[in-house]
C-alpha positions in Angstrom: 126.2 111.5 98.9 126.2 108.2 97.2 123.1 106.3 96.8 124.5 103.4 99.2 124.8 106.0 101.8 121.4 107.3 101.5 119.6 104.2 101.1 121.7 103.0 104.3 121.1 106.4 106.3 117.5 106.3 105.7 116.9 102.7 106.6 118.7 103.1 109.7 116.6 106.0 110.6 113.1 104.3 109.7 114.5 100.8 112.0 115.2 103.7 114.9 112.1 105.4 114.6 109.9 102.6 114.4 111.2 100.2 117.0 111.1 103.7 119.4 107.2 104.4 118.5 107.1 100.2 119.2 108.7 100.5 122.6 107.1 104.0 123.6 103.1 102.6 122.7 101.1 101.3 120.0 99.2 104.2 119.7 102.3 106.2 118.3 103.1 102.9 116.3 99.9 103.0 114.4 99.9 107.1 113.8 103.4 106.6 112.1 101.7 103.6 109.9 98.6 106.0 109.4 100.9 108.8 107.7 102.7 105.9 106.0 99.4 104.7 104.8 98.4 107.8 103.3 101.3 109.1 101.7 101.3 105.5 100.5 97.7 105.8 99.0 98.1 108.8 97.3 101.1 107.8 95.5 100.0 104.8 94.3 97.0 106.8 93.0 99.3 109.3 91.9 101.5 106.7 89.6 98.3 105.1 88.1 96.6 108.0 86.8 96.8 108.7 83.2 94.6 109.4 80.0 92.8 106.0 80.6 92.8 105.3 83.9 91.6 107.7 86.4 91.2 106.0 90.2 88.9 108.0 92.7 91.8 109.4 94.2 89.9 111.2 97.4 87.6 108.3 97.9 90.5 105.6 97.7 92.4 107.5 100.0 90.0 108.2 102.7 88.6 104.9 101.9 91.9 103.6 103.0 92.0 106.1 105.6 88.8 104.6 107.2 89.9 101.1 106.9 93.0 101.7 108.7 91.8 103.9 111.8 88.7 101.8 112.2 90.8 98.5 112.8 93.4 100.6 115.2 90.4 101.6 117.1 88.7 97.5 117.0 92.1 96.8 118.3 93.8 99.5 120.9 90.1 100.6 122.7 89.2 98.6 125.7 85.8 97.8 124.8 85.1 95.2 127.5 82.7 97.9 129.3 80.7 98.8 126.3 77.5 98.2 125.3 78.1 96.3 121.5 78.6 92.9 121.0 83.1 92.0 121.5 82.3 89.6 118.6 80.6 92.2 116.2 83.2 94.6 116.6 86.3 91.9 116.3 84.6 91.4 112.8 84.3 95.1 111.7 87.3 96.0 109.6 87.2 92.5 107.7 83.4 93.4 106.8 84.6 97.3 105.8 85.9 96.5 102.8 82.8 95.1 101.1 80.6 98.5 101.4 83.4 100.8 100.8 83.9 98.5 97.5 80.6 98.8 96.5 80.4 102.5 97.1 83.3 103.0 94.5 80.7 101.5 91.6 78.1 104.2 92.8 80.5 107.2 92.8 81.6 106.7 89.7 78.4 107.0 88.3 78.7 111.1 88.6 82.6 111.3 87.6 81.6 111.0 83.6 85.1 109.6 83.5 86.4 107.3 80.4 86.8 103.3 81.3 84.8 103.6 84.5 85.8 99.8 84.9 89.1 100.4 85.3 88.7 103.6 87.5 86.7 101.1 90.3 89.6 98.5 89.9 92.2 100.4 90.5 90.4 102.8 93.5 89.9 99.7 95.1 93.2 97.9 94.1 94.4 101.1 95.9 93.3 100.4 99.4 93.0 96.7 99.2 97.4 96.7 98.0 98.3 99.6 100.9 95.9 99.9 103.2 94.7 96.6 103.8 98.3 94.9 105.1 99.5 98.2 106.9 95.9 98.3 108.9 96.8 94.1 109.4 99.9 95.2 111.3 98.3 97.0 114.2 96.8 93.9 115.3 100.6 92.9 116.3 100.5 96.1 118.4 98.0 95.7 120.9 98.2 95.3 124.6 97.3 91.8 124.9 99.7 90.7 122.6 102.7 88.7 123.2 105.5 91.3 124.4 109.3 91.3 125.3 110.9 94.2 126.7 108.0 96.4 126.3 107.3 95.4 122.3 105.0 93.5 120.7 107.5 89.9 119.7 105.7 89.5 116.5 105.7 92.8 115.1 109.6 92.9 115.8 110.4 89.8 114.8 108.3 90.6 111.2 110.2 93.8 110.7 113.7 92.5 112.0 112.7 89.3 109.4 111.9 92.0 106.5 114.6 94.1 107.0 117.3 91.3 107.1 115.9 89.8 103.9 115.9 93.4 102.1 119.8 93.8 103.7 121.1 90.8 103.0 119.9 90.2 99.3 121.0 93.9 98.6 124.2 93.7 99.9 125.1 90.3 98.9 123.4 90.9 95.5 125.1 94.2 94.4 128.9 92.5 95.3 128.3 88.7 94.1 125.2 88.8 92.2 125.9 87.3 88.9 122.7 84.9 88.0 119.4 86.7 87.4 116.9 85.6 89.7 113.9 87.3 87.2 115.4 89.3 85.1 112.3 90.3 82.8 110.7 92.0 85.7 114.1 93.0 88.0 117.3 92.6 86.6 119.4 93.6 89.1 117.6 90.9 91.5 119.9 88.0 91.4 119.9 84.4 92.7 123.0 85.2 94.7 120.9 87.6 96.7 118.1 86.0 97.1 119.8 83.1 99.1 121.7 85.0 101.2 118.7 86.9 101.9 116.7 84.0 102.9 120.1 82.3 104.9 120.3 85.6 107.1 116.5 85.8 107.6 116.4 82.0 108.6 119.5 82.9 111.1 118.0 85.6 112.9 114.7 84.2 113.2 116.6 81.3 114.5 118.5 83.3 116.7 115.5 85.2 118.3 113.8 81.9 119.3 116.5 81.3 121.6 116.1 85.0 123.1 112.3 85.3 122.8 111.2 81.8 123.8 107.6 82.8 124.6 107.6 81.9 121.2 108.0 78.8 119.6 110.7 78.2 117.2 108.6 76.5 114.8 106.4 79.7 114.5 109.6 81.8 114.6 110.7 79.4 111.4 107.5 79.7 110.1 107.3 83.3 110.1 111.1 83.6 108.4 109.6 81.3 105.4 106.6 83.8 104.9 109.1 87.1 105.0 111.2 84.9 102.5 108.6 84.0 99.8 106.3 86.3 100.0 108.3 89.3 100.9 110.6 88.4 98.0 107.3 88.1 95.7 106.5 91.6 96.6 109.3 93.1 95.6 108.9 91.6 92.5 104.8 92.5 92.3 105.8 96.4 92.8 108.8 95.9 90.4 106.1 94.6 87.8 103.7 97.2 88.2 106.7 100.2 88.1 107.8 98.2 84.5 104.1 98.8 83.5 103.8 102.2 83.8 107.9 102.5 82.8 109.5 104.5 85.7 112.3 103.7 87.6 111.0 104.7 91.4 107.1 105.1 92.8 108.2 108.7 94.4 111.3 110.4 95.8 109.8 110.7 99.4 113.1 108.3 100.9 116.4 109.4 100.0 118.3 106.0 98.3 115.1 104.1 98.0 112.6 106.0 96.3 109.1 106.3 97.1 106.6 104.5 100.0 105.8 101.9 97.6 109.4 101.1 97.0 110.4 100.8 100.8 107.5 98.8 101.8 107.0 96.4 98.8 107.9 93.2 100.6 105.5 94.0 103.8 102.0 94.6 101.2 102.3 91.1 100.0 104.0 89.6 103.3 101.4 91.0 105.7 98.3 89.5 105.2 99.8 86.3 105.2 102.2 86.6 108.5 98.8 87.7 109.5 96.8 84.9 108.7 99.5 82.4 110.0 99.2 84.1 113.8 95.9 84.7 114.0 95.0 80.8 112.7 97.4 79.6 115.3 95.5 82.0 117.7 98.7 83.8 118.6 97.0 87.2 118.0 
């Protein structure tokens, strides 16, 4: 089977099963991003290990782990009848990350590693890169979210966004590309692409305001421009850190795509900031 064929079978197959586990509940949802999440944090931790670098691989993981199922919880519970303040648990899994930081310093104290510096960096870079905008999605996924047709709008219209940018600027890259859009960090990206990319993702965000109108088009616009930049950026942030340590692929998980890393590049930078867009217009 060629590679076109794989990469397209596979992509088909994650669109499928994820808008299912959308429609069915969040809670399936967010235990498809948690196995995600983990195979994502232990081969990023996998890839970065070497003679001089050696991330606290358990900790970063479980770390990640933590951060992850402790914002589901925040999120999917119904804790309107419990005893704790609403307000101090909407605020626990931004203040997670600070102790689970600081605890990285402490364990590395008893590894007697080499360049202990770089061992905390990356541990954290670990779960701050993967875990931190896959755990920012299930906030898209809860109840009291804006839905249509059973699914949360924003969620859909982020992946639909994401998966027409990847499309497009494949497709239309790999028959017309013929200008490099960075071609010191991904040569086969081209400026051909990358437009249509951003032309499709502008369309269908377009188009879904007129279907989904519980939602603005401005916001609909807005969250086409934020696939667009910063998606495309994080394509290019994973394609810089796969030149760095010289491989092709971050794993062979996905059949035509390569690894976790490589199949959700765009969403780890995108994320936060489709994130922080909603949730400062109070949409979420």
């Amino acid at each position: 089977m060629s590679n076109f064929w794989a990469r397209t079978i596979t992509g088909l197959s994650m669109v499928f099963v994820l808008l299912a586990a959308l429609w069915f509940s969040g809670w399936v949802f967010t235990g498809i991003f948690l196995v995600i999440t983990i195979l994502g944090l232990w081969e990023f931790y996998g890839l970065i290990n070497s003679e001089n670098c050696h991330p606290q691989k358990i900790y970063g993981t479980v770390s990640g782990i933590l951060m992850y199922v402790v914002t589901a919880l925040v999120n999917l519970c119904d804790w309107s009848g419990s005893n704790v303040s609403l307000a101090l648990i909407a605020y626990v899994p931004f203040l997670l990350p600070v102790p689970l930081f600081f605890l990285s310093f402490i364990i590395e104290i008893y590894r007697n590693k080499p360049n202990p510096l770089i061992n905390i960096a990356t541990t954290s870079l670990g779960f701050l890169y993967v875990a931190l905008p896959f755990s920012l999605l299930v906030y898209f996924s809860r109840q009291d979210a804006l839905h249509f047709w059973g699914m949360p709008v924003i969620l859909v219209g982020y992946f639909a966004c994401t998966w027409i940018n990847d499309t497009a600027a494949y497709l239309f890259g790999r028959q017309f590309g013929k200008h490099k859009f960075f071609e010191r960090i991904s040569p086969k990206k081209t400026w051909e692409g990358t437009i249509a990319g951003a032309v499709f993702t502008l369309g269908i965000a377009i188009a879904l305001s007129f279907v989904v109108r519980e939602l603005p088009m401005s916001d609909w616009v807005a969250l086409a421009c934020l696939v667009i930049f910063f998606g495309t950026h994080g394509d290019l942030v994973e394609s810089l850190l796969k030149r760095s340590l010289n491989i092709k692929d971050s794993g062979t998980i996905l059949p035509g795509h390569g690894g976790i890393l490589d199949r959700f590049d765009t969403m780890l930078i995108s994320a936060p900031f489709v994130f922080l867009y909603f949730f400062i217009q109070h949409t979420i």
